[in-house]
C-alpha positions in Angstrom: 2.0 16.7 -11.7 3.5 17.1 -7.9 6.2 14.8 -6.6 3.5 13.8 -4.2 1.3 12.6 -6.5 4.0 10.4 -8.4 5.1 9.0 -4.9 1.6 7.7 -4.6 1.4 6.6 -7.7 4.8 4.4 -7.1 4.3 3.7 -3.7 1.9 0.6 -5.5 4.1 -1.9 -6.2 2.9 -3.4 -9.2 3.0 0.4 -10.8 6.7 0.7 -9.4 7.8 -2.3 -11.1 6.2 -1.4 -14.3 8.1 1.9 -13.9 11.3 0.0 -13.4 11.6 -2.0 -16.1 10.9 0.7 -18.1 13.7 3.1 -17.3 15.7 0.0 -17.6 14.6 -0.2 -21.2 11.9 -2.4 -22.1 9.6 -0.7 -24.3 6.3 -2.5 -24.7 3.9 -4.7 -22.6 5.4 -7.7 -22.9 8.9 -6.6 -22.4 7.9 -5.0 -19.3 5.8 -8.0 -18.2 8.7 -10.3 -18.6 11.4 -7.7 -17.4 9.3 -7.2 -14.1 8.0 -11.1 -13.7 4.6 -9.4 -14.0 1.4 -10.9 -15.5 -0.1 -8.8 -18.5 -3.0 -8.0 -17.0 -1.2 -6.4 -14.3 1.0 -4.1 -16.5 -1.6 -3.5 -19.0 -3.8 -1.9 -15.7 -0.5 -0.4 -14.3 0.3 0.8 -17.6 -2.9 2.5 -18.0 -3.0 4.4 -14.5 0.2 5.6 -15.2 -0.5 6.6 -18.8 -3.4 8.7 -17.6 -1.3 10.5 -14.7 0.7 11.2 -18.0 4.0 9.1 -16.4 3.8 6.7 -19.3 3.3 7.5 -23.2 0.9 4.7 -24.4 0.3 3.9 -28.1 -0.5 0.1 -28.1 1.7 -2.5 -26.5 4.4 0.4 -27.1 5.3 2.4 -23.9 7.2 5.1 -23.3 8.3 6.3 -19.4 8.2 10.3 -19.6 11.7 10.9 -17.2 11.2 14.0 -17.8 8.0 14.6 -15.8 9.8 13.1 -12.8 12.8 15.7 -13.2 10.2 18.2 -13.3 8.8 17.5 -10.6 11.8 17.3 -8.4 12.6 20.4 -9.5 9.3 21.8 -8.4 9.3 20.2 -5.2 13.1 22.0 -4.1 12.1 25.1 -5.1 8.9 25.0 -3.1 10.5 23.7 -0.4 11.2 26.1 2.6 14.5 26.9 3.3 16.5 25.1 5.5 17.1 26.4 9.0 20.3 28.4 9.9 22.5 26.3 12.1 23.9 29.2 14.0 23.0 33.5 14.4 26.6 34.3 12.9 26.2 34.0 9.1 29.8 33.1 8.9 29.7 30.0 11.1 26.3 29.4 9.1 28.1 29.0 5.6 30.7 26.9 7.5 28.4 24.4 9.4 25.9 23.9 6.1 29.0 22.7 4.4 29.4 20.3 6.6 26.4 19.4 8.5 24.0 17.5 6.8 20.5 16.4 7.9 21.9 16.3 11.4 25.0 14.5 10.5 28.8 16.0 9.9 29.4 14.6 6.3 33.4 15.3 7.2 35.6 16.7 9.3 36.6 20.1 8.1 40.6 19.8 7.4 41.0 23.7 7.7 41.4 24.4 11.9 39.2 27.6 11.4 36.3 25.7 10.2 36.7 22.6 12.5 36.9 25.3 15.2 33.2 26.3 13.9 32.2 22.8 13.4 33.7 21.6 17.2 32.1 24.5 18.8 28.5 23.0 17.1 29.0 19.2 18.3 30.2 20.0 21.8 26.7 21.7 23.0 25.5 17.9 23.0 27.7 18.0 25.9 25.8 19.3 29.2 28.5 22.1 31.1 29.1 20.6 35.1 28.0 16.6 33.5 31.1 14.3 33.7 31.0 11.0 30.7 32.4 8.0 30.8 34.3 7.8 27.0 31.3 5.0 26.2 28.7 7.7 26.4 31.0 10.1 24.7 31.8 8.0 21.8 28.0 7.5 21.5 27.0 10.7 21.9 29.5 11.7 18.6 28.8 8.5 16.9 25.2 9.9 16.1 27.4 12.9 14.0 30.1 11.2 12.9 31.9 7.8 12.3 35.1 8.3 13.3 34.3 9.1 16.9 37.6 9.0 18.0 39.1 11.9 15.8 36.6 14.0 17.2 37.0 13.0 20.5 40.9 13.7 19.9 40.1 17.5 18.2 37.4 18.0 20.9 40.1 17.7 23.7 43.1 18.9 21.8 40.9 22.3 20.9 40.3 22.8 24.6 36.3 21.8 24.5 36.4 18.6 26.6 38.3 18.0 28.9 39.9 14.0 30.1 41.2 12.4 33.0 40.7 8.9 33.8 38.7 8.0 31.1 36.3 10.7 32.1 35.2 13.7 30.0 33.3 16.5 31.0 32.8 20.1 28.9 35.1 22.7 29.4 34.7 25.4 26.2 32.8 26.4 23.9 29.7 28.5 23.4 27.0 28.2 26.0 23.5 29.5 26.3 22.2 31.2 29.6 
């Protein structure tokens, strides 16, 4: 069974619930009925469905949630999944920013200076060369990679990428495309 197939099968809510109160330990019809404020009818038909997607061991009232069909299908679905997208050409900077880059998002700010060097060169091309920022639009121009705007802001300008005067930043290193 895919992953797909079991996120259907749980995107029902009544089969979800029924799901639920089993990995939480309840162990036959009734249990799972009560567990999951459920009428019997409703778990006994859940119950079924996912018994015959081979989810759920039936024998009787007794049921059984097979975890290990989910894990197995995780599994399946990672490895079939294509590989993610190199952040940068330079295989170097690559390993560096899929440390830290996640989804889109900088999960934290690399302590070591050569690898925030890497990571601060990334973030700055949200920055257009010859466009001057107020520190509003910068802050919310970082806060979609990071929380703690500031200390970006702060390593952007202290590592010679941005550039402030007034309260106004514009882009002054970094890497740019032509």
């Amino acid at each position: 069974m895919d992953a797909a197939t079991i996120a259907g099968l749980l995107a029902d809510p009544v089969r979800l619930k029924v799901v639920a109160a089993l990995a939480l330990g309840a162990g036959t019809i009734e249990e799972v009925a009560e567990a999951a404020g459920l009428g019997l009818k409703e778990v006994a038909l859940a119950a079924r469905r996912l018994a015959r997607a081979g989810l759920v061991h039936r024998d009787g009232h007794a049921l059984v949630l097979r975890a290990e069909r989910f894990s197995a299908a995780a599994r399946a679905a990672a490895e079939a999944a294509p590989p993610p997208e190199p952040l940068s050409d330079d295989p170097a900077a690559d390993a560096v920013l899929s440390a830290f880059v996640r989804d889109g998002r900088l999960v934290s700010i690399p302590s070591q200076r050569s690898k925030r060097l890497v990571v601060l060169d990334h973030l700055v091309r949200v920055f257009e060369p010859g466009v001057r920022y107020p520190e509003r639009e910068v802050n919310a121009l970082l806060a979609v990679w990071h929380p703690d705007v500031a200390a970006l802001r702060r390593y952007l300008v202290d590592e010679g990428f941005l550039t402030r005067e007034a309260g106004v930043y514009w882009r002054s290193g970094g890497y740019v495309e032509v």
